[in-house]
C-alpha positions as CSV (number, residue, x, y, z in Angstrom):
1,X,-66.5,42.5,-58.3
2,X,-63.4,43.5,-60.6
3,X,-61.4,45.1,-58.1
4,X,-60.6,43.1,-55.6
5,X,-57.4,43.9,-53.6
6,X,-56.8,41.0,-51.3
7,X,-55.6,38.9,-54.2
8,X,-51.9,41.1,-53.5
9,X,-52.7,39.9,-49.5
10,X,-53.1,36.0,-50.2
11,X,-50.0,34.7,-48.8
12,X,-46.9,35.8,-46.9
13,X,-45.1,35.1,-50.2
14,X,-47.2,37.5,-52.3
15,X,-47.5,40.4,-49.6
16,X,-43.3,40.5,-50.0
17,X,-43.6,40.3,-53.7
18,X,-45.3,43.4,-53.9
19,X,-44.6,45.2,-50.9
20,X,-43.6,48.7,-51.8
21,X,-41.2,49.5,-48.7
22,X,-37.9,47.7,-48.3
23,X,-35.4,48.4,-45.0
24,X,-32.1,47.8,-45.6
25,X,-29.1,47.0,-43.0
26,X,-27.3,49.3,-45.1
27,X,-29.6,52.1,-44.6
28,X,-29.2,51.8,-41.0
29,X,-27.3,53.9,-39.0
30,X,-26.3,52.9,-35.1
31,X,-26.1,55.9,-32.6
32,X,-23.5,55.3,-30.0
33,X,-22.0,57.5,-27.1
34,X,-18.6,57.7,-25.7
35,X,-17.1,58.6,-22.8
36,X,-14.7,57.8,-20.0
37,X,-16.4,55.0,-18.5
38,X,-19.2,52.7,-19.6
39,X,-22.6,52.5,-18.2
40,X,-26.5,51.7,-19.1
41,X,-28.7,53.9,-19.8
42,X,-31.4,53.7,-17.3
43,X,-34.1,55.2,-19.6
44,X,-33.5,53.6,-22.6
45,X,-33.4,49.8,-21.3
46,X,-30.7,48.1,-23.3
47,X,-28.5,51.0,-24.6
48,X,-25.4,51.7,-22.6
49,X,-22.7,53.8,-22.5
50,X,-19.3,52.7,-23.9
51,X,-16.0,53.4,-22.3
52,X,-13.2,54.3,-24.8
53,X,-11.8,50.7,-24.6
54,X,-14.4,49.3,-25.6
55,X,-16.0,51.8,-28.8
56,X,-13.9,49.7,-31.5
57,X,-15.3,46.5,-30.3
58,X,-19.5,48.3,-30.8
59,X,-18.0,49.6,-34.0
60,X,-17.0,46.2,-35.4
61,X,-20.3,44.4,-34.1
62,X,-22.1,46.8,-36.7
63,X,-19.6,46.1,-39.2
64,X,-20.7,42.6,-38.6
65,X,-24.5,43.3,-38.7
66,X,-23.8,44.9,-41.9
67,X,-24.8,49.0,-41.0
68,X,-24.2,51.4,-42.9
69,X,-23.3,53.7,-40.2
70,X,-22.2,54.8,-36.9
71,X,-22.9,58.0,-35.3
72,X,-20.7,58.9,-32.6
73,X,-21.3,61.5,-29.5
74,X,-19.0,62.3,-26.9
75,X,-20.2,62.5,-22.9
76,X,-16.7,64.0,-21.2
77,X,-16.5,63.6,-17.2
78,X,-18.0,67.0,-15.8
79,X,-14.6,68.5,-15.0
80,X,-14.1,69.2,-18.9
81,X,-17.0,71.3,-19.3
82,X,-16.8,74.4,-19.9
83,X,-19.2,77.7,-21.2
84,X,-17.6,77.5,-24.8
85,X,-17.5,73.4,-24.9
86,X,-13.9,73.4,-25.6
87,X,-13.3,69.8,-24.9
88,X,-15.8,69.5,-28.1
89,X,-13.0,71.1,-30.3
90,X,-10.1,69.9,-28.6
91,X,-8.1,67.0,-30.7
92,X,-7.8,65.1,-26.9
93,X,-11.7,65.6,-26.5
94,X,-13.7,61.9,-25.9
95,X,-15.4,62.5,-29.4
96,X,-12.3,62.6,-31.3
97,X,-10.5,59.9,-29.7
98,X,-13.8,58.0,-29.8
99,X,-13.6,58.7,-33.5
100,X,-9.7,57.5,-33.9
101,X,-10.5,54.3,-32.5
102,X,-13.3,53.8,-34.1
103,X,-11.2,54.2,-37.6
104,X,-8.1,52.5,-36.3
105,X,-10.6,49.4,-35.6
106,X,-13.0,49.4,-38.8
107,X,-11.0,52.0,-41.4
108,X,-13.7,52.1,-44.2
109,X,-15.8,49.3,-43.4
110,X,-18.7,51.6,-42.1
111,X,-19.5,55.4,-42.8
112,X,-18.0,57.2,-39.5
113,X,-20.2,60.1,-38.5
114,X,-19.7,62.6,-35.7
115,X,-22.8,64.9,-33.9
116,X,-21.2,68.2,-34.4
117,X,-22.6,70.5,-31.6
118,X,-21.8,71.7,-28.2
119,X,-24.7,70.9,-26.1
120,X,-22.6,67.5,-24.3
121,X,-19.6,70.1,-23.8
122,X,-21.5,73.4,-22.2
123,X,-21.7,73.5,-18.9
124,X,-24.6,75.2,-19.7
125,X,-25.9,72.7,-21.7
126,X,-26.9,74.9,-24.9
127,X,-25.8,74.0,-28.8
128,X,-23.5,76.7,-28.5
129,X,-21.9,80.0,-27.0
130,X,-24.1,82.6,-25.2
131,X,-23.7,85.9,-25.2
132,X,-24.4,88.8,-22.6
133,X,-27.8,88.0,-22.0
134,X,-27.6,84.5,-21.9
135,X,-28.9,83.7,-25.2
136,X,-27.0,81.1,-27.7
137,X,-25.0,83.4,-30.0
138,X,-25.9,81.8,-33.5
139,X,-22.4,83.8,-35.4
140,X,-19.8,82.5,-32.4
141,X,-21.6,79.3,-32.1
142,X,-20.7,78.8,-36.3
143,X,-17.3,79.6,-35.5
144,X,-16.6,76.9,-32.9
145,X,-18.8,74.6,-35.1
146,X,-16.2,75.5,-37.8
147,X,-13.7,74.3,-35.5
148,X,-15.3,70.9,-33.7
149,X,-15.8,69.6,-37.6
150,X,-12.5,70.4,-38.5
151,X,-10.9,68.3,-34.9
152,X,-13.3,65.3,-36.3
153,X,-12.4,65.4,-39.5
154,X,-8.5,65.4,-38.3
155,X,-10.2,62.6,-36.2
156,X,-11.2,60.6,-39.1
157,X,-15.2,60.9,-39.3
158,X,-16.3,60.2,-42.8
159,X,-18.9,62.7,-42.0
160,X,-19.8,65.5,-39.2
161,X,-23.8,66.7,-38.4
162,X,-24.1,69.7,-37.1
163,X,-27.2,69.3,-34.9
164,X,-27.3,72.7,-33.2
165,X,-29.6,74.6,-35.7
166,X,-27.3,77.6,-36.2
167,X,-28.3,79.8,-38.9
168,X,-25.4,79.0,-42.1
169,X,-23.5,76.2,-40.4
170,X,-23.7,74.2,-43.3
171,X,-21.7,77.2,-45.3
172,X,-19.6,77.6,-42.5
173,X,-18.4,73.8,-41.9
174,X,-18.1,73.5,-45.5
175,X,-16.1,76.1,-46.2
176,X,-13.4,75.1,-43.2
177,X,-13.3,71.4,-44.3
178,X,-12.6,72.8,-47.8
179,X,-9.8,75.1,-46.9
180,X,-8.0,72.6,-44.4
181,X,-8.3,70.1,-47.8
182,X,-11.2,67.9,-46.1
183,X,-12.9,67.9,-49.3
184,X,-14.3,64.5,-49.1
185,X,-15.5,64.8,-45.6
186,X,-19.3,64.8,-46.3
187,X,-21.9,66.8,-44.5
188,X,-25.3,65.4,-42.8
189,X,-27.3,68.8,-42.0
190,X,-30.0,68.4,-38.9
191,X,-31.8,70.2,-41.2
192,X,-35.0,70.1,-39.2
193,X,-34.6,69.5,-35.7
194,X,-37.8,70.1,-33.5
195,X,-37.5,71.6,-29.9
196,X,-39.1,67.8,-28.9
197,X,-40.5,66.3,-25.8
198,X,-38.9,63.3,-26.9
199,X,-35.5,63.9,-26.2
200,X,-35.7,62.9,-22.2
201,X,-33.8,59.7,-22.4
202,X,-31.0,61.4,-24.6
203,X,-30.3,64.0,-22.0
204,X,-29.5,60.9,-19.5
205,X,-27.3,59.5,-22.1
206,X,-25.2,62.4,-22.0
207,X,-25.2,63.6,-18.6
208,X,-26.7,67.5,-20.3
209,X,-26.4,70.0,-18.3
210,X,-29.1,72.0,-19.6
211,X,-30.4,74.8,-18.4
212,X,-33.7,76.1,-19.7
213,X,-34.6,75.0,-23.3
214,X,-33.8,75.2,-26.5
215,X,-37.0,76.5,-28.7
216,X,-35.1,79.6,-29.6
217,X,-32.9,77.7,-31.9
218,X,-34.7,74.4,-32.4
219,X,-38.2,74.7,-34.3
220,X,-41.6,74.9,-33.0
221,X,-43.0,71.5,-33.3
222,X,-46.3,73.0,-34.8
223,X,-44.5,74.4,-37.6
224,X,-44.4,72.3,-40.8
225,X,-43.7,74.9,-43.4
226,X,-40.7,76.1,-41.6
227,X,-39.0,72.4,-41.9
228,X,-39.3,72.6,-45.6
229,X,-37.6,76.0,-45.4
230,X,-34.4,74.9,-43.5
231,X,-34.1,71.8,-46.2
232,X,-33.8,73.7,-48.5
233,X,-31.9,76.8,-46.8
234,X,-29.1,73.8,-46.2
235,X,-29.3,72.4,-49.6
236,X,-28.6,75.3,-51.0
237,X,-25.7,75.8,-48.4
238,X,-24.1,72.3,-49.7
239,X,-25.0,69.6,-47.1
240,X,-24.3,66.6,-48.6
241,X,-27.6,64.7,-47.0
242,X,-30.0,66.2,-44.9
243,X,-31.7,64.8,-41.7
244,X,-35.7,65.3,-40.3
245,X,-35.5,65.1,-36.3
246,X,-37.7,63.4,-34.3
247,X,-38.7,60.8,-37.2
248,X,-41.9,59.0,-36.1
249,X,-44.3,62.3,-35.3
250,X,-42.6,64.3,-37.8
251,X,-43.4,62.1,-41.0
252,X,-45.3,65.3,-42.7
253,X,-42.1,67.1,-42.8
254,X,-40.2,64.2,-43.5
255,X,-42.1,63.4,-46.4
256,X,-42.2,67.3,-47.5
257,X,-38.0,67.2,-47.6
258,X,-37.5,64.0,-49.3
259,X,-40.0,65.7,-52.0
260,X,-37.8,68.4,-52.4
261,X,-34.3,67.2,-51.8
262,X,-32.0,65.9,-54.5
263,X,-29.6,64.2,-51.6
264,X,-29.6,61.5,-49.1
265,X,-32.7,62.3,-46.7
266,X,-32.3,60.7,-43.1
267,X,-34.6,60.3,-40.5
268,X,-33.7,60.2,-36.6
269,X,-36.0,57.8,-34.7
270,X,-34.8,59.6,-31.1
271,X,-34.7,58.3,-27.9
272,X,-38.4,59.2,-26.3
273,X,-39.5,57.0,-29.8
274,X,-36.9,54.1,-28.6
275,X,-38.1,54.3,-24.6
276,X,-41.8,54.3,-25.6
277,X,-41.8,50.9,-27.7
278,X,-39.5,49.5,-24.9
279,X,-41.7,50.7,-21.9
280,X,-44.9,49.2,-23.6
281,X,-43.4,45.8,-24.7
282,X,-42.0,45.0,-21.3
283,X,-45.6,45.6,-20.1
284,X,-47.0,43.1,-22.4
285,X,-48.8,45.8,-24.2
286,X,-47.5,45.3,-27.9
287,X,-45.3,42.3,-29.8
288,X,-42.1,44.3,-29.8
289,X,-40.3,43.2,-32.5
290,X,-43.5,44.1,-35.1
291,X,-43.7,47.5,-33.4
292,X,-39.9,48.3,-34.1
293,X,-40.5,46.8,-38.0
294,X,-43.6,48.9,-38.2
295,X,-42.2,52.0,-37.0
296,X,-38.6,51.7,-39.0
297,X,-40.8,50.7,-41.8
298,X,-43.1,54.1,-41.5
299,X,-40.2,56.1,-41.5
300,X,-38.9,54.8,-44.8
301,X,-41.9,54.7,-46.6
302,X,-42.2,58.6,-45.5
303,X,-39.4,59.0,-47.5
304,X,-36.4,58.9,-45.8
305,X,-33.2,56.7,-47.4
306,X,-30.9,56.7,-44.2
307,X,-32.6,56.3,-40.5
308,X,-30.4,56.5,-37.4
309,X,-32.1,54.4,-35.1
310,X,-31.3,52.6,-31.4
311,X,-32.1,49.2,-32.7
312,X,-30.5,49.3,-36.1
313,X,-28.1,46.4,-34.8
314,X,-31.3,44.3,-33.6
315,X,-33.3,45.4,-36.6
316,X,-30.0,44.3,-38.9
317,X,-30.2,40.9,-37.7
318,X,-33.7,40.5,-38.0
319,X,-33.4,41.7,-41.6
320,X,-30.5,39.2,-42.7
């Protein structure tokens, strides 16, 4: 035989010299939520909640681990929500002062991102503002998204996402941070974000109050074309990087984008992904810490350069 393959296999020392896929801790980014008061997260075993107090303390821990991000989201108490979301704009809002003390305590040592949307604000629950008929209003919603990225930027975020999947955000935010001198503030587009079943243990994490769903804004998850399309609609807009959400069943799309994009491409391993490994290894049923490897590893060799993921501590210090 001339071709045999399994030579590259032989040894645990030879499969690393030529693997083809390498995870970083620096490609990592840790997804955290703020609010009031702390408190786990009954569907995600081993995420919590972090009061105020105590967001510097999670942001320095993945300075430690050596991240390269941090992406906040705010949960205010019930009281502050309102149909427009206004605690998500206001510069006293939990995000923003989440934010500040997450700068005050780290400055530059980590990249600072901030989900830029409206669903934790609504009392409704929706990305954004509905109008008459109780539909989200894409053109008002871009208007208040203009203003939420400006009160993070004030804030300090190195970067704002605008998850809502508003037709032109992307031109919108950029043009505000621009004119308000924000120049640098970068932007990470949800470019395709899927109306997903796996977003369950999210909704726990911050207390939604959704109403309905969201398909008429987020995309069909049979659609793979129309991912490609929104790349490159936000590309062309000016986002800085651009994200595939869910990561794990979307790699198709994932791997369509980062053919296409000439930025940063990110991938967001959600919630229902995290729960799933977590629910099966505390049954026995598979060696966690290869199952989060395999999966983080799938993602990135899809094509993505960033991935926002719930064990991006864990997986940091398995790494190093």
């Amino acid at each position: 035989m001339t071709h045999r393959p399994r030579r590259l296999r032989t040894t645990g020392a030879m499969r690393e010299l030529v693997r083809e896929t390498r995870v970083h801790a620096r490609q990592l980014v840790l997804p955290v939520f703020v609010g009031a008061t702390g408190a786990p997260i009954s569907s995600m075993p081993g995420v919590s909640r972090h009061p105020l107090s105590g967001i510097g303390d999670v942001a320095a821990r993945a300075v430690d681990a050596g991240l390269g991000g941090i992406m906040l989201f705010g949960v205010p108490e019930e009281a502050d929500k309102d149909a427009i979301g206004s605690a998500g704009f206001s510069p006293d809002g939990i995000l923003q002062r989440g934010i500040a003390a997450v700068r005050e305590r780290v400055g530059d040592d980590i990249v600072v991102m901030a989900d830029t949307c409206l669903d934790e604000f609504t009392d409704h629950g929706h990305c954004g503002l509905l109008d008459a008929a109780g539909l989200v209003d894409n053109d008002a919603t871009v208007a208040a998204y203009r203003e939420m990225a400006l009160a993070q930027a004030r804030a300090g975020a190195h970067v704002v996402a605008p998850s809502g999947m508003m037709d032109r955000q992307v031109l919108a935010i950029r043009d505000a941070l621009d004119g308000d001198g924000f120049t640098d503030v970068s932007v990470l587009a949800y470019s395709a974000k899927y109306a997903s079943a796996f977003y369950g243990p999210f909704r726990e994490a911050v207390a939604s109050s959704l109403q309905g769903d969201r398909r008429t804004y987020q995309q069909d998850p049979a659609n793979r074309r129309e991912g490609m399309r929104e790349a490159i609609l936000d590309l062309a807009e000016g986002a800085d990087m651009v994200m595939v959400k869910p990561a794990s069943h979307y790699l198709d799309v994932l791997s369509d984008v980062a053919e296409v994009s000439d930025v940063p491409v990110a991938a967001y391993q959600v919630s229902g992904e995290y729960s799933m490994i977590e629910a099966a290894a505390q049954q026995g049923w598979i060696d966690r810490e290869a199952a989060v490897r395999e999966s983080v590893t799938a993602i990135m060799r899809a094509g993505a350069d960033i991935v926002l993921t719930y064990y991006a501590e864990e997986l940091a210090a398995w790494l190093n």
